[in-house]
C-alpha positions as a printed Julia matrix, in Angstrom:
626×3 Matrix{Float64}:
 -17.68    0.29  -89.64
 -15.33    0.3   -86.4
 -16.95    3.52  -85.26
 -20.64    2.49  -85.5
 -19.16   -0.31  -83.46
 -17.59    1.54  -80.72
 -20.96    3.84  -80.86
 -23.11    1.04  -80.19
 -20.85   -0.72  -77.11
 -20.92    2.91  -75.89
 -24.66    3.12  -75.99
 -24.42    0.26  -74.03
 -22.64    0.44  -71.35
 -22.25    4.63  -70.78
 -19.24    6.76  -71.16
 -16.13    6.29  -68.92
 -16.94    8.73  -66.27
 -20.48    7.22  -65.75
 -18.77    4.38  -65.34
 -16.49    5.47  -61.93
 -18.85    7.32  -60.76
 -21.58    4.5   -60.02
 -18.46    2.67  -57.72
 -17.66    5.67  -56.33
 -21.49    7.08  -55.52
 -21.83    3.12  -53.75
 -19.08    3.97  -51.96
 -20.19    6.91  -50.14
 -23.62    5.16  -49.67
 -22.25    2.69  -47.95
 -19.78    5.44  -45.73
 -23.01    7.34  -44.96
 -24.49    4.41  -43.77
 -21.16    3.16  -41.63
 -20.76    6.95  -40.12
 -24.75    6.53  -39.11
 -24.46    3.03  -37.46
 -21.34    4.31  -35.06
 -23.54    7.25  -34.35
 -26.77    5.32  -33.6
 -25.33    2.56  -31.69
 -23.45    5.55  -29.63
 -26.13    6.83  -28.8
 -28.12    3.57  -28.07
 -24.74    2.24  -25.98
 -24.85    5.53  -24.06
 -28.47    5.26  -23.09
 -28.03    1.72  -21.64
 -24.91    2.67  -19.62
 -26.96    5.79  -18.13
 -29.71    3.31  -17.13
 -27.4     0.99  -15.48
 -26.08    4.27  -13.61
 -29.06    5.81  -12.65
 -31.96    3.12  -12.63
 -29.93   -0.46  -11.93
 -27.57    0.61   -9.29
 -30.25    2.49   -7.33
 -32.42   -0.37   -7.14
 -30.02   -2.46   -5.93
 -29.53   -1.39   -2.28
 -29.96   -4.28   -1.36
 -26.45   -5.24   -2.2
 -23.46   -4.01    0.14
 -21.86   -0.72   -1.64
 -18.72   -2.11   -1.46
 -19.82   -5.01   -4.33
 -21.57   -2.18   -6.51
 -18.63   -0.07   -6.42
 -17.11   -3.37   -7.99
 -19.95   -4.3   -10.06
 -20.71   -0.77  -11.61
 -16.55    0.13  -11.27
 -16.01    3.57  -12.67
 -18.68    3.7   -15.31
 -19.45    7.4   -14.1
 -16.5     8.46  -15.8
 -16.87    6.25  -18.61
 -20.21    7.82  -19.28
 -18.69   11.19  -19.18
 -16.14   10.59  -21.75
 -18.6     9.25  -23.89
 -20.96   11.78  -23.45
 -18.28   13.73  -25.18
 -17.83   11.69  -27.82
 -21.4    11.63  -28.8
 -21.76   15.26  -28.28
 -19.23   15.81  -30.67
 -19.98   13.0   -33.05
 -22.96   14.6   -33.67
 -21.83   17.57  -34.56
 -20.18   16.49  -37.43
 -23.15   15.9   -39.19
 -23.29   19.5   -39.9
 -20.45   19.39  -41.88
 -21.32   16.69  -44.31
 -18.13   16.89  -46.74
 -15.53   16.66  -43.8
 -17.98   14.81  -41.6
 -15.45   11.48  -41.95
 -12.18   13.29  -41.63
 -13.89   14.95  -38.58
 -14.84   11.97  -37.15
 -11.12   10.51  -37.56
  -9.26   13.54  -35.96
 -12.28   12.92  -33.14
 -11.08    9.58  -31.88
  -7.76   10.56  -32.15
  -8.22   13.33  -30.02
  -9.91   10.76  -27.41
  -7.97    8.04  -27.68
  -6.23    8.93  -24.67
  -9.63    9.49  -22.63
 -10.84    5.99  -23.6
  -7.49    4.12  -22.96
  -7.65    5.28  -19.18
 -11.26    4.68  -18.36
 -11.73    1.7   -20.26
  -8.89   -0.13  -18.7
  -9.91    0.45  -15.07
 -13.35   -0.82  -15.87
 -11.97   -4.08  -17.8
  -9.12   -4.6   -14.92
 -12.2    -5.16  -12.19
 -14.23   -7.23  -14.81
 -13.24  -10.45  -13.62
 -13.79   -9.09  -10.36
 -17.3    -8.2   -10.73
 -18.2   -11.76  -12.44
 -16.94  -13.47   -9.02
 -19.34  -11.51   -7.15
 -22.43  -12.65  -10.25
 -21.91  -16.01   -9.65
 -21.47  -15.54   -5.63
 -24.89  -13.96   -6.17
 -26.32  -17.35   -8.6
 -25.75  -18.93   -4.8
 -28.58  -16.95   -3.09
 -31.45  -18.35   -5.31
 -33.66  -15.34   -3.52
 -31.12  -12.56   -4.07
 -30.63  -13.63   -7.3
 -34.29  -13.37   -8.64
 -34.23  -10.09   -6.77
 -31.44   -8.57   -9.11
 -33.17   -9.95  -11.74
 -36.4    -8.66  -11.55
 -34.73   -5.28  -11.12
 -32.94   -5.88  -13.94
 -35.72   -6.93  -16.41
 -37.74   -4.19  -15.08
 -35.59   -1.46  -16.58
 -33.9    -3.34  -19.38
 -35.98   -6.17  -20.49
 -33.51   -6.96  -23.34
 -31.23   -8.16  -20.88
 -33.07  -11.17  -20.99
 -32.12  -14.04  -18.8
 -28.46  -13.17  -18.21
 -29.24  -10.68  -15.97
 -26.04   -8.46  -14.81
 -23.64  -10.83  -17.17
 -25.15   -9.0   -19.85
 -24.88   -5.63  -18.89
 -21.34   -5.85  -17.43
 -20.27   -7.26  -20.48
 -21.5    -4.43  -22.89
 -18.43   -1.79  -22.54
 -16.3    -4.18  -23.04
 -17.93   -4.87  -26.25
 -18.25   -1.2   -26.91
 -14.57   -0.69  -27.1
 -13.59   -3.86  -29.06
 -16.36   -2.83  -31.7
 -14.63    1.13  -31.94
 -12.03   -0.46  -34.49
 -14.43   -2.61  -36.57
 -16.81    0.31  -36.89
 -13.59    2.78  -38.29
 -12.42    0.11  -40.63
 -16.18    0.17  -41.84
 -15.97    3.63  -42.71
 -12.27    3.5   -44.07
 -13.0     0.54  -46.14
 -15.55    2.64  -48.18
 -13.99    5.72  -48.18
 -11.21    6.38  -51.7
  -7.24    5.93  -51.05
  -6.99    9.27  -52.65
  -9.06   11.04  -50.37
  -8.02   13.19  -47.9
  -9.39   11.87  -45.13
  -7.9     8.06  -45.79
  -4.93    8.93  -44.01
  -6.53   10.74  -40.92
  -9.11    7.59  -40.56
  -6.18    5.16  -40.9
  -4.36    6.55  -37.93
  -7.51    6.55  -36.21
  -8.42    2.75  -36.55
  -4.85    1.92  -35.7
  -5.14    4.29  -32.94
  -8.05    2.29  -31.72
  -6.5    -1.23  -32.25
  -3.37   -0.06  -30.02
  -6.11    0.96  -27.53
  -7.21   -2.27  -27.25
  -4.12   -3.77  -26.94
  -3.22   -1.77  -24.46
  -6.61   -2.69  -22.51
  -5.35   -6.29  -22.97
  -1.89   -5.92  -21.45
  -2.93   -3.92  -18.67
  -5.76   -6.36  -18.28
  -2.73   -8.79  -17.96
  -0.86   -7.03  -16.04
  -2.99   -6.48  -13.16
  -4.26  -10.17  -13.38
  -0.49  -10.87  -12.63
  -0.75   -8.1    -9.73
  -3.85   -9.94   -8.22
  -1.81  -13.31   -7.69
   0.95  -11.74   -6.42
   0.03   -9.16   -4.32
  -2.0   -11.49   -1.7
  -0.14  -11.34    1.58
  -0.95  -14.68    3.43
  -0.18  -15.53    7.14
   0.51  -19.13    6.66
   1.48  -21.77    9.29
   3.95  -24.25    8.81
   2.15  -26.63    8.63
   0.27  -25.16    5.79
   3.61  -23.94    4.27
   5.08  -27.38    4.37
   1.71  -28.9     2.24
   2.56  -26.6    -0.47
   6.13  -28.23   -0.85
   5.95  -30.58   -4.16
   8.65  -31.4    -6.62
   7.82  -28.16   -8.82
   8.48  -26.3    -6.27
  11.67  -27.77   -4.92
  12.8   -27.48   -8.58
  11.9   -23.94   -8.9
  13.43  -22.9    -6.13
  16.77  -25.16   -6.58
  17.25  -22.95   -9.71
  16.83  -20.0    -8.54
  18.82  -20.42   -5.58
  21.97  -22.0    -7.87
  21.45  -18.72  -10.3
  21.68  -16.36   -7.33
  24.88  -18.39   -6.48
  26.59  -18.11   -9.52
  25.73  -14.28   -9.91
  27.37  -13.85   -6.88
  30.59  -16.04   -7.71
  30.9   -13.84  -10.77
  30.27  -16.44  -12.99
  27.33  -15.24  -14.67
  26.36  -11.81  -14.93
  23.69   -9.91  -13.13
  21.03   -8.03  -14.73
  21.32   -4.12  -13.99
  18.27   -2.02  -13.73
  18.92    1.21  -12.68
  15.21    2.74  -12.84
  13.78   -0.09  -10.91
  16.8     0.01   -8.57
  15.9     3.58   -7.71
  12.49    3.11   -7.51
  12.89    0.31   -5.05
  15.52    2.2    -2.82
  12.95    5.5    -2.75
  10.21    3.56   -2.34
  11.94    1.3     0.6
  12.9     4.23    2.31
   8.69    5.53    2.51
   8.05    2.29    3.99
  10.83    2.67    6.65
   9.49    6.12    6.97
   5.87    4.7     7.48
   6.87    1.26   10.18
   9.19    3.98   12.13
   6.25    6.36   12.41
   3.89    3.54   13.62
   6.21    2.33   15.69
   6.84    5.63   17.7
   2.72    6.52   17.76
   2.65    3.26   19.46
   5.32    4.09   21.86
   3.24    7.73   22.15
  -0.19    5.9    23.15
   2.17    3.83   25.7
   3.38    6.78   27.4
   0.53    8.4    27.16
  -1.72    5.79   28.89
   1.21    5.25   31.16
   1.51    9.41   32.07
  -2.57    9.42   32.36
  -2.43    5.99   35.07
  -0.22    8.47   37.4
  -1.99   10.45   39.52
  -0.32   11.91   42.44
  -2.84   15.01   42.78
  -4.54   11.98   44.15
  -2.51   11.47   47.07
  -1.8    13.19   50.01
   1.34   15.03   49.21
   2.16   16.18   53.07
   2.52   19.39   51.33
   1.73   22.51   52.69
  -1.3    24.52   50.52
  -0.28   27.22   48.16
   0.88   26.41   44.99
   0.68   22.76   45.79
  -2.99   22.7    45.66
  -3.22   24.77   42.27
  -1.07   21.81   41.11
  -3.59   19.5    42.05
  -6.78   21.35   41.18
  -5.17   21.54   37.44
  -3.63   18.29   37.5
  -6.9    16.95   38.12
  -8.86   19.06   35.11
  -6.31   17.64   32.96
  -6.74   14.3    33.47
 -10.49   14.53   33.4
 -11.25   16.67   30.83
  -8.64   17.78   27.98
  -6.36   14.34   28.17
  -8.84   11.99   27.16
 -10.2    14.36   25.07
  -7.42   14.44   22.84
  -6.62   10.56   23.43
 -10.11    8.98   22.43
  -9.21    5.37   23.26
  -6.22    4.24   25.69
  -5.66    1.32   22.82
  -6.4     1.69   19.44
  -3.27    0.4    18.55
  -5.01   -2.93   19.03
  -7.44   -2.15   16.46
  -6.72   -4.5    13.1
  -7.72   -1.92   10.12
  -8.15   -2.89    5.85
  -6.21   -1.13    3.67
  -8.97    0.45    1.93
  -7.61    3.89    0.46
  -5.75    2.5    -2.49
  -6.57    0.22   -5.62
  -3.52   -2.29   -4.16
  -5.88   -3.75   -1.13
  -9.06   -3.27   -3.57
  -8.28   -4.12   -7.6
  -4.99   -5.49   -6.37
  -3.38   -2.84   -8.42
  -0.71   -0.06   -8.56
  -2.47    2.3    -9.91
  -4.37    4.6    -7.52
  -8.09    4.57   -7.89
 -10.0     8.0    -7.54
 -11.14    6.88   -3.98
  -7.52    7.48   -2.69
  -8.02   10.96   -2.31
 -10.95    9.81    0.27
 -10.12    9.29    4.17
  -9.79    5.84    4.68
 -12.25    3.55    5.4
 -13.1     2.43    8.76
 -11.73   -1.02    9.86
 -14.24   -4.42    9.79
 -14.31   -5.16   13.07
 -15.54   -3.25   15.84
 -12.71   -0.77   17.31
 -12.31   -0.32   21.36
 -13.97    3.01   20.99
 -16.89    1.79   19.14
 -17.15   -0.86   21.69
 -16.88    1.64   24.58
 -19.57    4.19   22.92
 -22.39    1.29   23.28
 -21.7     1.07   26.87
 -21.48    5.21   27.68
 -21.75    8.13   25.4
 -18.69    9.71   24.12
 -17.92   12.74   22.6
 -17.07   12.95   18.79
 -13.62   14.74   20.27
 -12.67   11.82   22.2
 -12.08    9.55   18.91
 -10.09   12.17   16.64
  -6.49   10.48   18.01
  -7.48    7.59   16.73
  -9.68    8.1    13.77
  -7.38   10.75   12.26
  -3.9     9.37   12.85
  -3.71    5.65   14.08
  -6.57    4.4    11.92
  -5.17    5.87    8.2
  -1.37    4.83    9.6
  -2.7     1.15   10.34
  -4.55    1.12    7.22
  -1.51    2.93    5.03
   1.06    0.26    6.65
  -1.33   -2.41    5.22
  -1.5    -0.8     1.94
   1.94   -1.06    1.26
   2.21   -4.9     1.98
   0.93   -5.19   -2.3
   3.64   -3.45   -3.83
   6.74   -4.74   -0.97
   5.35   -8.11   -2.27
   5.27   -7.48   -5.42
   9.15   -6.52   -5.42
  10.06   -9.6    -3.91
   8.36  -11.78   -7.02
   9.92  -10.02   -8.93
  13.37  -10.66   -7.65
  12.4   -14.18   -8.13
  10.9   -14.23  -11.48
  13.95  -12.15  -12.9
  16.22  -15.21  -11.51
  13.7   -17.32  -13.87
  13.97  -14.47  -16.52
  18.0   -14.97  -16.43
  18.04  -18.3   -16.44
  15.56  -18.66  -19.75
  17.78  -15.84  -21.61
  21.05  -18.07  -20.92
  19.21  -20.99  -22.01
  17.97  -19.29  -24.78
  21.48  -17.9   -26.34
  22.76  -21.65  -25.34
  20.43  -23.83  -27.02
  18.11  -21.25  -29.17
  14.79  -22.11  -28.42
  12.81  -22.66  -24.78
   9.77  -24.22  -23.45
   6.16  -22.92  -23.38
   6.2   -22.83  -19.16
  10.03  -20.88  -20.09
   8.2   -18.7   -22.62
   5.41  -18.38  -19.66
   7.78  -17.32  -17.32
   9.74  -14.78  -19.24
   6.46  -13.03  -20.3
   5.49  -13.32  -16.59
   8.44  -11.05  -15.63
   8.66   -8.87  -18.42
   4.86   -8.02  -17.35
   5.79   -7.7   -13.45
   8.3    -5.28  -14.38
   6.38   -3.11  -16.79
   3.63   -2.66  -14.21
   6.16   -1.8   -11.39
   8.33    0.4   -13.23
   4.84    2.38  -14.87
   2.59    2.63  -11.52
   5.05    2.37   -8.38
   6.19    5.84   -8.66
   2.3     6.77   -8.91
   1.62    4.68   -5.68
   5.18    5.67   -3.62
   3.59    9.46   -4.5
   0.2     8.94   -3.33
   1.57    7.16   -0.11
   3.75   10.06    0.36
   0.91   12.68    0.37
  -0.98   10.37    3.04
   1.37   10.15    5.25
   2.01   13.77    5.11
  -1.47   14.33    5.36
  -1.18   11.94    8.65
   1.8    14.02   10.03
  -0.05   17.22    9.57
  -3.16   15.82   11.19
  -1.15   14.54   14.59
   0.65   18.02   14.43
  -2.54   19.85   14.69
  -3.7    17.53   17.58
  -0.73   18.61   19.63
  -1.12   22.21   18.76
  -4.75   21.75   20.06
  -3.65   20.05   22.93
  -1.12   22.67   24.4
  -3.75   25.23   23.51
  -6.45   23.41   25.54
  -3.74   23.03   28.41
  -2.71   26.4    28.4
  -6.58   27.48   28.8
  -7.31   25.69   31.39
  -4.2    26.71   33.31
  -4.69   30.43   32.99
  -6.25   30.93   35.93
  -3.93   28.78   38.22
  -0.95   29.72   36.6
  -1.73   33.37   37.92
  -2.03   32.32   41.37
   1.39   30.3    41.08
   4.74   32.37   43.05
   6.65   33.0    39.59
   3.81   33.52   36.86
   5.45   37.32   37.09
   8.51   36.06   35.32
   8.86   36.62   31.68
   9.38   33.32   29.63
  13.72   33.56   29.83
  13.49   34.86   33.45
  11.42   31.92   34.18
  13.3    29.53   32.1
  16.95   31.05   33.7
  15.34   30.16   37.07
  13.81   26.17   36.54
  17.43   25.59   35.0
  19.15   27.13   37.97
  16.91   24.62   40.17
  17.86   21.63   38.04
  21.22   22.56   38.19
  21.07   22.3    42.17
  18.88   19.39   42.08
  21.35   17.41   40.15
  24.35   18.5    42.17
  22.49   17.03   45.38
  21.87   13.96   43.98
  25.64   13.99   42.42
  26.48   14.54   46.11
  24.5    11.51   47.65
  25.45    8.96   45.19
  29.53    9.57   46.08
  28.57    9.07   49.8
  26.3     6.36   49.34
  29.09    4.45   46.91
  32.13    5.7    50.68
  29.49    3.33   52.7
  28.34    0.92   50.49
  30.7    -2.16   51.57
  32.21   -3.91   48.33
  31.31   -7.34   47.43
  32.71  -10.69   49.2
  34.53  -12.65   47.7
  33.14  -16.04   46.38
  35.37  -19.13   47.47
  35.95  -21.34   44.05
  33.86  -23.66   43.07
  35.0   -27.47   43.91
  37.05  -28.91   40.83
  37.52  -25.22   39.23
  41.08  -24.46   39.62
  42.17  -26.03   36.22
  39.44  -24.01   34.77
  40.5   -20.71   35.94
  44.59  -21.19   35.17
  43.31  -22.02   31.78
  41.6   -18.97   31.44
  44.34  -17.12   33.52
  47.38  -18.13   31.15
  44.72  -17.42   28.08
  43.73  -13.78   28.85
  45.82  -12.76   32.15
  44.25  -11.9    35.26
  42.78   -8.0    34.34
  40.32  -10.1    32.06
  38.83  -12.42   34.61
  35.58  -11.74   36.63
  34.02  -13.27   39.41
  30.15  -14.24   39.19
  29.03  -12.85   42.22
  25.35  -14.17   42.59
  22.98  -17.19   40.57
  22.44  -16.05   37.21
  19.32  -17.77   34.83
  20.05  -16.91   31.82
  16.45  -15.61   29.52
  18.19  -15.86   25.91
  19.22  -18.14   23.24
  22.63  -16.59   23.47
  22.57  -16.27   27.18
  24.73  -18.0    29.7
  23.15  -19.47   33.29
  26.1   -19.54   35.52
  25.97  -20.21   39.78
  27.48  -17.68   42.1
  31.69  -17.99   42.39
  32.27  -19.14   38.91
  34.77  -17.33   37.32
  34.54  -15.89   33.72
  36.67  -14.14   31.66
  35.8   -11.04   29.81
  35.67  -10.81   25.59
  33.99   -7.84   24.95
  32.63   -4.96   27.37
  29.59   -4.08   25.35
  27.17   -6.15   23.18
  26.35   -5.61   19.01
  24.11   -2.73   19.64
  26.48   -1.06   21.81
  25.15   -1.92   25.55
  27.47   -1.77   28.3
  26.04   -3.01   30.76
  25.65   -6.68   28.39
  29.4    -8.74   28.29
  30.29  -11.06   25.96
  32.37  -13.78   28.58
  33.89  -17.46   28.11
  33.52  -19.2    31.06
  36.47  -21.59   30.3
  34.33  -24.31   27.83
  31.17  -21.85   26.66
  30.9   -18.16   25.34
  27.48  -16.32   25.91
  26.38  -13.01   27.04
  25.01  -11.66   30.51
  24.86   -8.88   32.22
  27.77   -7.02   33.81
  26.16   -6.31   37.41
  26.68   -9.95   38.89
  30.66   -9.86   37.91
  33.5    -9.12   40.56
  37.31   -8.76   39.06
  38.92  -11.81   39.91
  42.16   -9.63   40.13
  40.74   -8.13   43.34
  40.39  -11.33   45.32
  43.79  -12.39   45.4
């Protein structure tokens, strides 16, 4: 009787095994279909970025490159990688029965690919919707875009570029969901669970990742802003947040340095900042002595004495001219371009810093530079005369990329100093924190704020202090090859005079023995006539004292003795804040025969009541008067 019972539940409801096997046979229905939806909407998601690549963006001339180089960011490379993914996606489905462990070793494989082009795009987001609501402004340009728009992608609908800018951002938010789709139909005990639960966490740290970089160079934007404020202006910022910001900072920095709280050490940032200091030194000294090149060089080009009647006798003289003259015509300005280009303000264009306001260098940094916004000297001078291409290579090639690599460093020396000042906030929340335990929401704000400051410093600076040291490489090679096309031009053109000149016989140390032979006697004569000019040059008077000054000098007589004191010999008005005026027959006496940069011809004197510095010419030894 118990077996005809358990017969008849069995003819019921099917053996065991039937049993499993209906779960199990939903299960990889409902895989199948998962795998299929991440392939379709691939490909679907693919097609819609190449549209907004090829189609959109072309039809939208209208708009100034540099907004759809924000606008469209680097979705070429984000429709490569995917093109990739697809391709390969796809073939999977010839191998049905490892399609899913396939596909999980797939995104593995690409998780680093996606990270890296993903983030750039989703960094410049917020970017990109500035300029879509700058455009909702310009009711005309606005229905333009959007007729161009619904023309290739009527889905789009109403919201017009919002919608398509938004979509890979979507794309890799939805990568996760659409791998926990296909894991949460897939059996623990098969072998590709495992391999598809590393991918989906794979692809949930990729997001993450977007997100903090996202944060990061959010942080980056605010910071990195170099502004050229008055006081005025600086003054209507002051408010009683910032006075108590500051306060605290400046009464941590104080007790660091008293020793009574410690100082947080950093050695990887420390050396970062030192090398990186020392490529901006490198890059303001460099600047610094092209402009003091250009100076001498427009100086050397405003002299002209093959101009002038030389009383000469012809020979060699006149080759001098003749050459002189070519020079200064023809190869000079040539190689110069513009007498003042130094003048010429230039955007730091070449880096992500001046354009995403981040450290990390965008692929355009390989590019030259881009040329400055406002119109340079030498575009100013070609719409009055034609110029030669030639002319403009001193300044196009060295002091335009210098200008504009000077400025691109102003982010990251910026950035350094917040961060100096948010680590004084970072300090101060830790003490508080192992005091008391807990801290604020604006403390909690402010930790986070420096822990992400640092992060993006120590990850990208060495990328940007690398990049800044091939372009100024690149810049020194560049003014290099100028100069070796300069002497080459110079030694062309002189060929033929040099031949007519009385030496051009000589070899090169022959010649050299003989110019130093004739410097040598040239500097002996004028040895000679400066120790008989200084035989007849009658010494200076001395000054009578001025009325009511005798106290003043035995006071400075019994304070230094009489080798220090000095007699002014003539007015002297003096130009600096440290400076002293004094009238003629005052009597000084002398502190220190050379000033803090080690000039000495510049005396630090006390003239009996005030101590200043002037110049040593003016002074007669008050020893020699009496």
């Amino acid at each position: 009787m118990t077996d005809h019972g358990d017969d008849e539940l069995s003819s019921r409801t099917g053996s065991p095994d039937e049993e499993g096997r209906v779960p199990e046979e939903r299960s990889l229905l409902h895989q199948s279909l998962a795998v299929r939806e991440l392939i379709d909407t691939e490909v679907s998601y693919l097609h819609v970025l190449q549209l907004c690549a090829l189609d959109i963006r072309s039809h939208l001339q209208q708009l100034p490159q540099g907004d759809l180089d924000v606008l469209f960011s680097n979705i070429d490379d984000i429709i490569k990688v995917n093109s990739k993914l697809l391709h390969d996606l796809q073939e999977t489905a010839s191998r049905e029965e490892e399609q899913v462990q396939l596909i999980g070793n797939l995104f593995l494989e690409f998780q680093e690919e996606l990270e890296q082009v993903y983030k750039v795009y989703c960094a410049s987001y917020e970017q990109a919707l500035l300029l879509v609501e700058a455009y909702r402004m310009e009711p005309q340009l606005q229905r333009e875009i959007q007729d161009t728009i619904e023309a290739v992608l009527p889905q789009a609908g109403s919201s017009g570029l919002s919608f398509l800018l938004v979509i890979p951002l979507q794309r890799i938010t939805k990568y996760p969901l659409l791998l926990q789709k296909i894991l949460e139909n897939t059996l623990p005990d098969a072998s590709a669970y495992p391999v598809l639960q590393r991918a989906t966490s794979a692809l949930q740290d990729v997001v993450t990742n977007i997100n903090e970089y996202k944060r990061r160079k959010e942080v980056a934007s605010k910071y990195t802003k170099v502004e050229h404020l008055s006081l005025r202006e600086r003054l209507a910022r002051i408010n009683m947040h910032t006075l108590s910001k500051k306060t605290t900072r400046l009464g941590q920095l104080l007790k660091q340095e008293a020793g009574l709280v410690p100082k947080t050490e950093d050695k990887e940032f420390d050396d970062l900042e030192e090398s990186f200091h020392w490529v901006s030194l490198c890059v303001t000294e460099l600047k610094n002595n092209v402009a003091a090149y250009l100076d001498n060089l427009e100086a050397f080009l405003r002299f002209r004495p093959q101009e002038y009647d030389l009383d000469i006798p012809g020979g060699p003289v006149v080759q001098y001219c003749y050459l002189a003259r070519d020079l200064q015509l023809q190869t000079f300005p040539e190689f110069m371009g513009t007498l003042r280009p130094r003048k010429v303000g230039c955007r730091a264009r070449g880096h992500s810093w001046s354009v995403r306001v981040g450290l990390e260098p965008s692929p355009a940094t390989s590019k030259a530079p881009s040329p400055c916004a406002l119109p340079s000297a030498t575009s100013f001078l070609n719409s009055q005369v034609h110029l030669s291409p030639q002319k403009q290579r001193l300044e196009a090639l060295v002091w335009q990329p210098l200008c504009s690599l000077a400025k691109a460093l102003a982010g990251p020396q910026n950035l350094i100093k917040k961060r100096l000042d948010k680590l004084l906030d970072f300090e101060r929340v830790e003490e508080k924190l192992l005091e008391v335990g807990s801290m604020t929401y604006e403390e909690e704000a402010a930790r986070h704020m420096y822990e992400a400051l640092n992060s993006l410093l120590v990850a990208e600076l060495p990328q940007f202090k690398q990049l800044a040291v091939r372009w100024l490489g690149q810049i020194l090679c560049t003014f290099v090859t100028l100069q070796r096309d300069l002497a080459k031009q110079v030694l062309q053109r002189a060929e033929g005079s040099l031949a007519q000149l009385p030496h051009h016989h000589l070899s090169d140390p022959a010649f050299r023995k003989l110019v130093e032979d004739a410097l040598g006697q040239t500097s002996h004569q004028l040895h000679s006539f400066q120790e008989n000019f200084e035989k007849v040059l009658p010494p200076p008077t001395t000054q009578p004292l001025l009325p009511g000054a005798e106290h003043q000098v035995q006071a400075l007589l019994s304070r230094y003795g009489p080798g220090k004191l000095y007699q002014v010999t003539s007015n002297i008005s003096g130009s600096g804040t440290l400076d002293l005026t004094l009238p003629r027959g005052h009597v000084v006496a002398l502190l220190q025969d050379k000033d803090t940069k080690g000039n000495s011809s510049r005396w630090l004197v006390d003239t009996g009541g005030h101590r200043g510095w002037w110049q040593c010419t003016p002074l007669w030894p008050e020893a020699a008067m009496k």
